[in-house]
C-alpha positions in Angstrom: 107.7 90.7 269.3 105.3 93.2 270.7 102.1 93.5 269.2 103.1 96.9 268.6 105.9 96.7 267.0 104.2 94.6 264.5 101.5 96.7 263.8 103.5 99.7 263.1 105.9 97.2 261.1 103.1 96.4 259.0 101.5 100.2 258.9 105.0 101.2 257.7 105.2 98.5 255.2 102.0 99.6 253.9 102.9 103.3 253.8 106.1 102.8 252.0 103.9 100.3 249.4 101.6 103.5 249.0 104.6 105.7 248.3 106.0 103.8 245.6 102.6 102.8 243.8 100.8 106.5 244.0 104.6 108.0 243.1 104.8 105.8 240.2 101.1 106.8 238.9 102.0 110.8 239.0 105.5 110.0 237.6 104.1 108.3 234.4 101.1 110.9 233.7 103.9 113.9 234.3 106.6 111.9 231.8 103.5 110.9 229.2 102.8 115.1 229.1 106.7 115.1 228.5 106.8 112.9 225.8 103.7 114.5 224.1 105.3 118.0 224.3 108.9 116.6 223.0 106.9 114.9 220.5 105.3 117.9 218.8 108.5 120.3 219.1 109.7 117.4 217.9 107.3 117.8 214.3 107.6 121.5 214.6 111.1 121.7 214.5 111.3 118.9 211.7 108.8 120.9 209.7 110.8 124.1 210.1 114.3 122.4 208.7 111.8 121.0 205.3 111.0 124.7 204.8 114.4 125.8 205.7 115.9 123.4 203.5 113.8 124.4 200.4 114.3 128.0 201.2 118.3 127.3 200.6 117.5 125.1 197.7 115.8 128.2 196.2 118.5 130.7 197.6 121.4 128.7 195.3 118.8 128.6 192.4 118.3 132.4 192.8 122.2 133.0 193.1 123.0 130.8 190.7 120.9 132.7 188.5 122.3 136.1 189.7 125.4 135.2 189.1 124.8 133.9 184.8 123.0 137.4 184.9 125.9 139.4 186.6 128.4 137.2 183.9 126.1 138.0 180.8 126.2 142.0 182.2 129.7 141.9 182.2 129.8 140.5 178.6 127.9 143.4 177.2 130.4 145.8 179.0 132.9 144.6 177.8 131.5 144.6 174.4 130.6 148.7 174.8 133.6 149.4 176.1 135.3 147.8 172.9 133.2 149.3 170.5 133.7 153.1 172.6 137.5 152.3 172.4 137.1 151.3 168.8 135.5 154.7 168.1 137.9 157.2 169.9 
């Protein structure tokens, strides 16, 4: 082998060893920034289903509620309208 060709073997060996080694070392700051982002969209999104979910747990108190109150309502109507037909 030329002298050449083995220096440009070995120049081109070292290149492609730089390549991998400086790629890897921008790859894993770029995927850690990932990760941390996911991460807290992650504990904002879990934290916005927990107040979600007690939101709904009030909303069925509150319509449960509504609807003894709409059922008692229709009691005393139907009491008035007795007594109204008891006095005509």
């Amino acid at each position: 082998m030329d002298v050449w060709a083995m220096i440009s073997a070995i120049f081109a060996g070292g290149a492609l060893i730089w390549a991998i080694f400086r790629d890897k070392g921008g790859d894993n700051k770029e995927l850690t920034d990932r990760v941390s982002t996911l991460e807290s969209k992650i504990l904002v999104q879990e934290s916005t289903l927990s107040r979600l979910e007690e939101e709904q747990d009030e909303m069925k108190e509150t319509l449960k509620s509504l609807g003894t109150q709409i059922h008692q309502l229709d009691l005393k109507i139907e009491r008035i309208l007795t007594i109204l037909e008891k006095v005509k």
